[in-house]
Each structure stands twice: as structure tokens, then as C-alpha cells.
C-alpha positions in Angstrom: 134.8 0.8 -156.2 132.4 3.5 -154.6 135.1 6.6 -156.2 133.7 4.8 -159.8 130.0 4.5 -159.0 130.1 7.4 -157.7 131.5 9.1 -160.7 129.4 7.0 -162.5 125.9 7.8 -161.2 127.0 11.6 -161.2 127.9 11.6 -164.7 124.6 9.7 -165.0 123.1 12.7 -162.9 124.4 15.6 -164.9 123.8 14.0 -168.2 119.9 12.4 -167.7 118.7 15.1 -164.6 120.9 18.3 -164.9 120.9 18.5 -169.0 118.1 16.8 -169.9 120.1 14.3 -172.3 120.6 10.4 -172.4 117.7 9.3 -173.9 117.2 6.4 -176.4 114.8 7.9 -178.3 117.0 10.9 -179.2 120.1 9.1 -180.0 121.1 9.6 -176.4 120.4 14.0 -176.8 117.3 15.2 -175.8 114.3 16.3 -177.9 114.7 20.1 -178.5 118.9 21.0 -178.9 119.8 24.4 -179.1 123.4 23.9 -180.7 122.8 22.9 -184.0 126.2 20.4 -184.3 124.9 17.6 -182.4 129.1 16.8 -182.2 128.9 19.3 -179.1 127.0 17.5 -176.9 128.7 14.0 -177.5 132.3 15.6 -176.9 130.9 17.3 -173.8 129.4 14.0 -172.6 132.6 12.6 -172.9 134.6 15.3 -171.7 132.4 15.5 -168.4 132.9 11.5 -168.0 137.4 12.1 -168.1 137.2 15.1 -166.2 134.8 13.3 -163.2 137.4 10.8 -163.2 140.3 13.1 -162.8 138.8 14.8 -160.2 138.0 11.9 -158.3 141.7 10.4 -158.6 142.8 14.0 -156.2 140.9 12.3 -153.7 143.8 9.5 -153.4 145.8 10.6 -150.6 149.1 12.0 -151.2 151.6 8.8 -151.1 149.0 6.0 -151.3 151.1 4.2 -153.8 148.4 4.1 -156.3 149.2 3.3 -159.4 147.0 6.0 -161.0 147.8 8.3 -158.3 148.1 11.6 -160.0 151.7 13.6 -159.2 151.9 17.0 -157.3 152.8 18.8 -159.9 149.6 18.6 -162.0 147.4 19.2 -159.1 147.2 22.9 -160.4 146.0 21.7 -163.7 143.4 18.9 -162.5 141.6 22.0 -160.5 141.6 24.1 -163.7 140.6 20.9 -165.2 137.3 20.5 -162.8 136.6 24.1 -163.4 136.2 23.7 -166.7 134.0 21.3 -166.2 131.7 22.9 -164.1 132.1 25.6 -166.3 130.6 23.3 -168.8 128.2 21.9 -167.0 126.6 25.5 -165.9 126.3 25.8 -169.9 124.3 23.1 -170.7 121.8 23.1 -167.1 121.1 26.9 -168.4 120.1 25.3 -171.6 118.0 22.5 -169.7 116.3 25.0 -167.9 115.6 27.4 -170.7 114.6 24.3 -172.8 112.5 23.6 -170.4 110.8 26.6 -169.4 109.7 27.4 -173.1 107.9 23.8 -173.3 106.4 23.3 -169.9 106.2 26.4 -168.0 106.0 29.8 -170.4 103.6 30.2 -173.0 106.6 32.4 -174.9 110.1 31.4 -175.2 111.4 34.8 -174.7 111.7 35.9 -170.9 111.5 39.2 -169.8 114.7 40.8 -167.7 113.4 42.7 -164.7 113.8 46.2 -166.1 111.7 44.9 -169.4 108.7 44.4 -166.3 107.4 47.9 -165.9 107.3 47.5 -162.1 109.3 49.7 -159.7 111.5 48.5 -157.6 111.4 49.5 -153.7 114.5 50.1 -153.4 116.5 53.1 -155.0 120.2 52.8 -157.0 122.7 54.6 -155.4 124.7 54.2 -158.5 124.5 53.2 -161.9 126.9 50.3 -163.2 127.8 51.4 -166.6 130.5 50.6 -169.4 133.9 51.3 -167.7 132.6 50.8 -164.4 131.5 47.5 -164.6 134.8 46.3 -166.3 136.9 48.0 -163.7 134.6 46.0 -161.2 135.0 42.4 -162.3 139.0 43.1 -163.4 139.0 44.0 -159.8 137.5 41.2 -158.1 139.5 39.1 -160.7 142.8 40.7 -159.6 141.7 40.1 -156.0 140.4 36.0 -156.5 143.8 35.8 -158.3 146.1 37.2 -155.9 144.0 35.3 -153.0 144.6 31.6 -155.0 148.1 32.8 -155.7 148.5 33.6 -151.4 147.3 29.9 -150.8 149.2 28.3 -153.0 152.7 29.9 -152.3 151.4 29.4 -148.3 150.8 25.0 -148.7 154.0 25.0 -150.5 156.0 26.5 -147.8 153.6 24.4 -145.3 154.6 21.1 -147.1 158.5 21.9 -147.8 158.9 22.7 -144.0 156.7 19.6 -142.8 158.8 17.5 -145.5 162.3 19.3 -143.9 160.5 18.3 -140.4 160.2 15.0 -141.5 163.7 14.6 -142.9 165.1 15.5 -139.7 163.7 13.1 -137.8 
């Protein structure tokens, strides 16, 4: 019961607080939409609704005999899952706070980047991020987050086949 309301009033959150949608008025969007296929925000409604469900079910412990319990194997994919969702739900709070900026807070819906300002900056660049550079630099950290996750995983599967050949023996 508290896994559901939980899920529940943070669905309720991300929807109402974090992406300024859910209201009655709107047919459940919010005023100003910046996608044009209102479609997009129903199916990611919905989506975020599954997905904080299927997160909340890895919180089961492993062998609770839960029926809904979900198997090892598709751990992998549940994370992928919830990072997709967050993914998702970055999207739309951007949107939320752009939205909202333009109405409430700026007298211009454009906003200037802070090389667009004029002002100099007290510290100096040692090196300009360019082109090549800057692709080599995020493949790079991407080869590195990769290789990292890959590390962890191979290490808690040889953690849990030698607890399980622990256990086995006993």
C-alpha cells in the first residue's frame, strides 16, 4: 500500500508540480503547450505512470515470493527503463520552466546564453572546446560510464554466483 501511494502522489508530483499539467480546465494539459500534438503529452503521462510502477516493483526484495515480483534477468532493462523515464521527465520540467519563465518572470521569451551578455568573465579559458574536441570528450566519458556499469555488473554477478555456490554448500 505505501509502494502505490507513493507512486501515486509522485506521478501526481511530476505531472501537476514538475510539468505544469493536470488541470481540468485544459483537458488535464496545461495552458501554453509547446508540442503541437497534444497525443505527446497523454502517452508520456501514461508512460511515466507504468514506468513509476516498474520501478517501484525492484524494490521487492529478491525472493519475496511476490507474485509481481519482477525476475533477475530484466533487472538490466527496468534500470534502462527508469532512465528513460527520467530522461523524459528532464524534457518536459525544461519546458515547465521555460513556459514559465516567458509568462511570469521575463518580459521576452528568448533568453540570452552567457556569451550573448557582453560581460567578461573573470576567469580566462585555457582552451577552447570546439567541433572534434568536444565529441572526442563526451565519446570519452561515454566509453568510461560504459566500461564503469559494465565493471559492476560483471562484479554482482560473480558476488551473487559465489554467495549462491556458498549457500549451496551448506
Amino acid at each position: 500500500a505505501l509502494f502505490v501511494s507513493s507512486s501515486l502522489y509522485s506521478f501526481w508530483w511530476d505531472v501537476v508540480m514538475d510539468w505544469g499539467l493536470g488541470r481540468k480546465d485544459h483537458w488535464f494539459l496545461g495552458p501554453r503547450l509547446m508540442f503541437p500534438i497534444r497525443s505527446y503529452y497523454y502517452g508520456v503521462m501514461v508512460v511515466d505512470l507504468v514506468l513509476r510502477f516498474m520501478w517501484v516493483l525492484t524494490l521487492l526484495p529478491p525472493q519475496s515470493g511476490a507474485k509481481f515480483e519482477i525476475p533477475q534477468y530484466l533487472t538490466a532493462v527496468t534500470m534502462s527503463l527508469e532512465l528513460m523515464r527520467r530522461t523524459l521527465w528532464g524534457f518536459f520540467r525544461l519546458e515547465n520552466e521555460h513556459r514559465n519563465n516567458t509568462e511570469q518572470y521575463r518580459r521576452v521569451s528568448f533568453v540570452p546564453l552567457h556569451f550573448n551578455t557582453g560581460h567578461g568573465r573573470k576567469y580566462s579559458r585555457e582552451r577552447e572546446h570546439v567541433g572534434w574536441s568536444v565529441l572526442a570528450e563526451v565519446l570519452g566519458v561515454t566509453v568510461l560510464v560504459v566500461s564503469v556499469s559494465t565493471a559492476s555488473v560483471i562484479a554482482a554477478q560473480r558476488a551473487s554466483r559465489s554467495a549462491s555456490d556458498d549457500a549451496s554448500e551448506l
